[in-house]
VOGU-3710 file (C-alpha; in Angstrom, 3 decimals, decimal comma):
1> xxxxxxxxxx> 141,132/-105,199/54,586  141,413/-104,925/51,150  144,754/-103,167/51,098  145,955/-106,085/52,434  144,357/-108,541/50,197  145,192/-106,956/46,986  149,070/-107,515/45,918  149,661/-103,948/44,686  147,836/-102,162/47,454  149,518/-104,194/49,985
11> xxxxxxxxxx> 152,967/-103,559/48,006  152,420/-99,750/48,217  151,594/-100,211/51,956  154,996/-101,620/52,799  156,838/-99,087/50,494  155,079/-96,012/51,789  155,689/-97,442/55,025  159,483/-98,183/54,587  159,455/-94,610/52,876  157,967/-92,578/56,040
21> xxxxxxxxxx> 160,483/-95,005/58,679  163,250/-93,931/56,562  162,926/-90,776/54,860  161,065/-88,441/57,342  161,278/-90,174/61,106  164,687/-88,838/60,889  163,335/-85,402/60,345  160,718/-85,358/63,325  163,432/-84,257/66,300  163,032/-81,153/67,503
31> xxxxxxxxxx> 160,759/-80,138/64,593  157,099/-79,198/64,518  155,540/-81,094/61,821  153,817/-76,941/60,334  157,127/-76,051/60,634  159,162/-78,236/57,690  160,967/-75,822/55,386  159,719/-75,826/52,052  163,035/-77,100/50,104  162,698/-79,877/52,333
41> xxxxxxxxxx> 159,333/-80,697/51,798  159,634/-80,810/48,170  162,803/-83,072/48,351  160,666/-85,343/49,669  157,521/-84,710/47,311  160,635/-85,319/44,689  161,324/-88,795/45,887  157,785/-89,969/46,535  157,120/-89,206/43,060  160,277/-90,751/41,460
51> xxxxxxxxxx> 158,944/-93,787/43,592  155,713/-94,309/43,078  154,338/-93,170/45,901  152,418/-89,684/45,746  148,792/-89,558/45,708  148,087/-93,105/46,463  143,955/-91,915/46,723  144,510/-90,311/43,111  143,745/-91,768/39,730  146,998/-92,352/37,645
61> xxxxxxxxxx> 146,314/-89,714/34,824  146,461/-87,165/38,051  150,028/-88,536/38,989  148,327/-90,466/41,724  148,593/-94,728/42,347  144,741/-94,940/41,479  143,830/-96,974/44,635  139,793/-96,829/45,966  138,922/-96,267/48,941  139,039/-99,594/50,325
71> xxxxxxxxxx> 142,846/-100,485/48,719  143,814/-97,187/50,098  143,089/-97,862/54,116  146,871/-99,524/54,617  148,779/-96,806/52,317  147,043/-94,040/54,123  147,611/-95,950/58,029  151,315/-96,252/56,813  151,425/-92,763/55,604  150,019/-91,241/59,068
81> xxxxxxxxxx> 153,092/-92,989/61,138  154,084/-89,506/60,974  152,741/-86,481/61,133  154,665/-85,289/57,806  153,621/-88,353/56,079  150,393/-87,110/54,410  151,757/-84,096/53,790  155,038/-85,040/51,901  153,000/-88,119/50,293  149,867/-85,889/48,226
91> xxxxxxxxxx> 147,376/-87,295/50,688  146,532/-84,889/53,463  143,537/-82,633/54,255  141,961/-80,430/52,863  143,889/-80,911/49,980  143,212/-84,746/49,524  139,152/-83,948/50,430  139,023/-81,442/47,462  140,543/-83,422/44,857  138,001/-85,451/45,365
101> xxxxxxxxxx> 135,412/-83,181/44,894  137,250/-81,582/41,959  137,490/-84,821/40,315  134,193/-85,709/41,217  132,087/-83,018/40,283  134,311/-79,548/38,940  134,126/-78,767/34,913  137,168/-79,467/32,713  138,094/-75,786/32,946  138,053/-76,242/36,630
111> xxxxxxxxxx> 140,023/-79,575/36,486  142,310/-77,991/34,630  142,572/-75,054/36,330  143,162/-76,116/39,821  142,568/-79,897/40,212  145,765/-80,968/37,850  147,939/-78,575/40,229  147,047/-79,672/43,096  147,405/-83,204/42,630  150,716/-82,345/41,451
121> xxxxxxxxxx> 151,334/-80,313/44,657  152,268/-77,563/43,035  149,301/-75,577/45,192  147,271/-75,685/48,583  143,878/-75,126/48,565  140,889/-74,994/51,690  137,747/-75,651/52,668  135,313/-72,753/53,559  132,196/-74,292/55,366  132,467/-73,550/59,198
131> xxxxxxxxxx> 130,695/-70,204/60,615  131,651/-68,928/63,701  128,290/-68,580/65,624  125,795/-68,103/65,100  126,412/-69,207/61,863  126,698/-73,203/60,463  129,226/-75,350/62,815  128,130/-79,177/63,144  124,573/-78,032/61,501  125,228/-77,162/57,534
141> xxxxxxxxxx> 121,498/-75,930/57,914  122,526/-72,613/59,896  124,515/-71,214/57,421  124,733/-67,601/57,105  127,440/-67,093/53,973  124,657/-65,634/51,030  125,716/-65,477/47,587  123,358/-63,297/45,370  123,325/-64,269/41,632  123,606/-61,075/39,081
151> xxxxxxxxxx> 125,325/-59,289/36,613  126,715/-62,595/35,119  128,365/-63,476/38,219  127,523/-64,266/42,044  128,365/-62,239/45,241  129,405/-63,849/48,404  128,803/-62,359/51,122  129,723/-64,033/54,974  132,244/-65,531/57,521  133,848/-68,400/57,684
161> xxxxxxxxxx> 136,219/-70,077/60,154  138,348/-72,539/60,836  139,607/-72,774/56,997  142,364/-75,310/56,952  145,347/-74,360/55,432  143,608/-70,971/53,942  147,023/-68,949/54,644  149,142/-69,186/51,189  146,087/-71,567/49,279  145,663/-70,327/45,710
171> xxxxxxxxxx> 142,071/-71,187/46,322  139,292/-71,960/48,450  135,779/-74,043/48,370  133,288/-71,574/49,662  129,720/-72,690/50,899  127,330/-70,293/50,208  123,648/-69,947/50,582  122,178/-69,403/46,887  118,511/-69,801/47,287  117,387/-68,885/50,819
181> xxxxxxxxxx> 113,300/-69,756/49,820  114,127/-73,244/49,011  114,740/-76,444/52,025  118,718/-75,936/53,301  119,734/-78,923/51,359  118,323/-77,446/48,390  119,309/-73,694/48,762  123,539/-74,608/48,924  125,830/-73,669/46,561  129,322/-74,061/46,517
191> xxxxxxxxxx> 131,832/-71,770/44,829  135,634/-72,251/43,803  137,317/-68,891/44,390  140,845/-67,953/43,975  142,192/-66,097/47,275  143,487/-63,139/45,798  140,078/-62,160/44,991  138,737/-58,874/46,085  136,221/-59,352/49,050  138,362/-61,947/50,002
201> xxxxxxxxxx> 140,231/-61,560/53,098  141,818/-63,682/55,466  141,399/-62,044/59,034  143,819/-63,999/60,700  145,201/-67,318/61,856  143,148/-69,017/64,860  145,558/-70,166/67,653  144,895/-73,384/69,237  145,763/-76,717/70,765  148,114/-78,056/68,011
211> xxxxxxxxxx> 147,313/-77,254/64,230  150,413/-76,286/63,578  149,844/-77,313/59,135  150,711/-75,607/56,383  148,357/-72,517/56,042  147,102/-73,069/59,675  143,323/-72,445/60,514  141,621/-69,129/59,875  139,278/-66,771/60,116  137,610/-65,387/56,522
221> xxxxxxxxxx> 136,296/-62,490/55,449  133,599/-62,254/52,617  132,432/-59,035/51,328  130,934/-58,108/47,934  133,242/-61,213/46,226  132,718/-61,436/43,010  133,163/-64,512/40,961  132,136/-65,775/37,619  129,056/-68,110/36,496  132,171/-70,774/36,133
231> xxxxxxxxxx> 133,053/-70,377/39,674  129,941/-72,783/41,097  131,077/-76,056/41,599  128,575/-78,660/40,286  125,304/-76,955/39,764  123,354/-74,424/41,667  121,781/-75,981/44,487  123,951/-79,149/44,689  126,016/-77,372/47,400  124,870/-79,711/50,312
241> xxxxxxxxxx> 124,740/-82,742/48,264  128,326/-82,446/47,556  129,277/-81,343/50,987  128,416/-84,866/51,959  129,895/-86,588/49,124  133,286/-84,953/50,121  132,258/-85,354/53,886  131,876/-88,891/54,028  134,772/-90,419/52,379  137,223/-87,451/54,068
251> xxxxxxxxxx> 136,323/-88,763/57,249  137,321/-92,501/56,458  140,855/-90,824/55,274  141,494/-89,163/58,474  140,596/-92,074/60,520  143,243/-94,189/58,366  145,855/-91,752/58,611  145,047/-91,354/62,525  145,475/-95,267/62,744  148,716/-94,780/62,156
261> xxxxxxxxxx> 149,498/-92,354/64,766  148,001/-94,787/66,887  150,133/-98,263/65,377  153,150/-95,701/66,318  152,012/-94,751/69,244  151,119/-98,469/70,580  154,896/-99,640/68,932  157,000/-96,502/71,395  154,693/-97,115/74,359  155,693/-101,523/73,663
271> xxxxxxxxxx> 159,322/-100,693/73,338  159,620/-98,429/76,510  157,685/-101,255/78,476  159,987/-103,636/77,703  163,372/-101,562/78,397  162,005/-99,695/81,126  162,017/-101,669/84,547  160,803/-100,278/88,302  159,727/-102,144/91,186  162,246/-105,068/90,368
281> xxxxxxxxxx> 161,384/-105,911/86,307  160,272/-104,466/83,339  157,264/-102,415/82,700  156,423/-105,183/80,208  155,882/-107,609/83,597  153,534/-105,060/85,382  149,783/-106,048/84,938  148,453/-102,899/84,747  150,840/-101,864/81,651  150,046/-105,163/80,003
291> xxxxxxxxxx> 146,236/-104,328/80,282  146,945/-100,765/78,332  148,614/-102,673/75,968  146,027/-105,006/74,727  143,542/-102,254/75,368  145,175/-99,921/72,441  145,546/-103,508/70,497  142,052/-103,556/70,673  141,642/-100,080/69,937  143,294/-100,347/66,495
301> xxxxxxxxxx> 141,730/-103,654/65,243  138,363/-102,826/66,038  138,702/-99,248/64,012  140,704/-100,895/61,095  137,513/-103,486/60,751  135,021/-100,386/60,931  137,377/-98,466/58,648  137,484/-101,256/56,086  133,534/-102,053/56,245  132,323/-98,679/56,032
311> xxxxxxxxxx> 134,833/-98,208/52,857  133,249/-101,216/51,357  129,956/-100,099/51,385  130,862/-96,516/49,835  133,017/-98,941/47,182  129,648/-100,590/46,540  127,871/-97,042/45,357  126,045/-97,218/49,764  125,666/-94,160/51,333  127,483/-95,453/53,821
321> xxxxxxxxxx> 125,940/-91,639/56,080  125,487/-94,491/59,265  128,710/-96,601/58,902  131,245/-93,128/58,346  129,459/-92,232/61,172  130,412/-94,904/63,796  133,682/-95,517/62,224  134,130/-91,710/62,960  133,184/-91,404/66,850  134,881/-94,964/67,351
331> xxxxxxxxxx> 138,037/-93,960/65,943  138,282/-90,845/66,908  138,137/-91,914/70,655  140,465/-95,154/70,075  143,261/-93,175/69,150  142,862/-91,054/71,488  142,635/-93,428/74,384  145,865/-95,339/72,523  147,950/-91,982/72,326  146,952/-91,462/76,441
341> xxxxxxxxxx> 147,776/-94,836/77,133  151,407/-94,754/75,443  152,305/-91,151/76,981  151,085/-93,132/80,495  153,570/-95,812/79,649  156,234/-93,938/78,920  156,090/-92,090/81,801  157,821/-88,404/82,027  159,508/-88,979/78,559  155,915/-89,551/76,712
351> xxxxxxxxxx> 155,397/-85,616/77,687  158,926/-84,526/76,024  159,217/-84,033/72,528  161,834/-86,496/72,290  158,917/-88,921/71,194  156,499/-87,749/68,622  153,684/-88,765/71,043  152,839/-85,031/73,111  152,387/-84,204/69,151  149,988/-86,518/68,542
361> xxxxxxxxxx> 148,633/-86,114/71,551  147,825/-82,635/70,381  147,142/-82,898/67,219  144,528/-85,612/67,879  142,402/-84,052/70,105  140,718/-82,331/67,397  139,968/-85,308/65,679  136,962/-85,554/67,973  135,644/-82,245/66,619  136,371/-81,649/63,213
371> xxxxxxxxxx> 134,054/-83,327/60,203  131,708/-84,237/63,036  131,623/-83,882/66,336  131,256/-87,211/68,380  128,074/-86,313/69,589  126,742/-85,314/66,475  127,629/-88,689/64,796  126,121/-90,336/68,025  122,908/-88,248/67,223  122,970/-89,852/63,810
381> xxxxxxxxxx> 123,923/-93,334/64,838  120,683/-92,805/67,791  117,951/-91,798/65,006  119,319/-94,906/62,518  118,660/-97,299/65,621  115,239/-95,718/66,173  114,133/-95,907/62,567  114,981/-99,892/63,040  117,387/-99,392/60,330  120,725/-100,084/61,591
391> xxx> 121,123/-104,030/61,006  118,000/-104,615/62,062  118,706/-104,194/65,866
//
């Protein structure tokens, strides 16, 4: 990959790694990853900083390393041995997806605004696309949020759920209807709006299996919002454009970061084979624990090769809608399949929270769901191959 070929990005790899081993393994016993106070999560935003390590997907003039997409793949893997390690590092979602858009398409008031302090981490922010039903979920298309242009302002008007981190974000990206007339990927609009507006109301935090991250997943409440003409991110109309431009790129981030979840998880479920021993040697010696083995070795090459080819082709200026696509459903399943294989290893203990792996475990079953659902991706993948357009097979 090209993290590994170039000398810096490689560099920053093995820091950031020998930064997450060091610094915030020791911090994972006992502990929830939502659940790291504050002071210590900013000791550690302190350090990453002094060096050199925050941001790694951010240009330099934001504080960040200035890697691409490509160079970032082994920073990213490294960072995601832990589930703290995006988070004290600058580079986890949603925060890492709307920087991107920020820097990408917001104004300079809006850059300087909100992108400059959340790169710094000085804020949260969240992402306000999914409906519950029967409102937009997998299909952008549905959506039900309106926002009516008057009075030099908009209204927003809707539900959202699912909002990532929406509890204590100073603001959200709201997707909005603008123009119902026009074609769905015409008639988007999306809006930056600061929580503690009125009409803005967080309902409540959605329980579920895992999610325990800063600002957990909610529930959100438009009515009669009002925001300014230099609230609309991008331009009238671009709303859907830009979902996919921050869509497409987020998804190759979480399948890095996820890689590394899975590199740990192959690495504990190794180690126990080896000390472990029943039926008269080690678990190491057992056929059917070697298999799992070089199953979740598998697993993690074939996704870093996807990872690093669909990167490549959104490095070039591609699309890349086909490529993010199986990367996504590939990847998603691998790790999953390596995270069940290590708990199986390790036996009893894999289900403890003495390893990190019943965390993962948890954690990464939503991986399957979110920014895509596999079958949705498959769906895409299916109509590519029918079109004769996916390498010509």
């Amino acid at each position: 990959m090209e993290s590994q070929a170039n000398p810096r990005a490689a560099d920053l790899a093995r820091r950031t790694e020998e930064f997450v081993r060091t610094e915030i393994f020791p911090l994972e016993a006992g502990l929830h990853h939502g659940a790291l106070a504050d002071t210590e999560l900013n000791r550690l935003r302190r350090k990453a900083k002094e060096q050199r390590l925050w941001a790694p997907q951010l240009p330099a003039d934001l504080g960040g390393q200035g890697l691409d997409l490509c160079e970032a793949a082994g920073v990213l893997e490294a960072a995601g041995l832990s589930l703290l390690g995006p988070l004290a590092l600058g580079c986890a979602a949603p925060d890492e997806g709307n920087a991107h858009l920020l820097h990408r398409a917001g104004s300079a008031a809006q850059k300087a605004a909100y992108l400059s302090p959340l790169a710094a981490g000085e804020i949260r922010s969240t992402f306000c696309m999914t409906e519950p039903a029967p409102g937009a979920g997998s299909d952008p298309t549905m959506m039900r949020t309106r926002a009516v242009r008057g009075g030099g302002g908009w209204t927003l008007d809707g539900d959202k759920w699912f909002a990532t981190g929406a509890a204590g974000a100073r603001f959200a990206i709201v997707a909005a209807v603008s123009d119902p007339e026009a074609p769905p990927k015409r008639g988007i609009t999306l809006f930056i709006v600061e929580t503690g507006t009125p009409g803005f109301e967080i309902e409540r935090e959605i329980q579920l299996l895992g999610g325990a991250t800063p600002g957990g997943h909610c529930k959100i409440r438009l009515r009669s919002c009002r925001v300014s003409e230099g609230a609309v991110l991008g331009a009238p109309g671009e709303g859907f454009r830009l979902m996919q431009e921050r869509l497409g790129p987020a998804r190759l981030t979480h399948c890095m970061r996820w890689l590394g979840a899975a590199r740990r998880s192959l690495e504990i479920s190794a180690r126990r084979a080896t000390e472990r021993a029943a039926f008269g040697k080690p678990l190491a010696e057992h056929q059917a624990v070697e298999w799992m083995l070089a199953d979740s070795a598998i697993d993690i090459h074939a996704s870093r090769a996807l990872v690093a080819e669909a990167a490549a082709k959104i490095a070039r200026g591609g699309e890349a809608r086909v490529e993010t696509s199986i990367c996504k459903v590939f990847v998603a399943e691998a790790v999953n399949r390596v995270i069940d294989r290590a708990i199986q290893i390790c036996g009893a203990l894999g289900l403890t929270t003495d390893l990190p792996l019943a965390h993962f475990y948890q954690e990464a079953r939503a991986f399957r769901i979110y920014d895509g659902p596999s079958e949705v991706h498959r769906m895409v993948i299916a109509r590519s191959v029918l079109r004769g357009e996916l390498h010509k097979v």
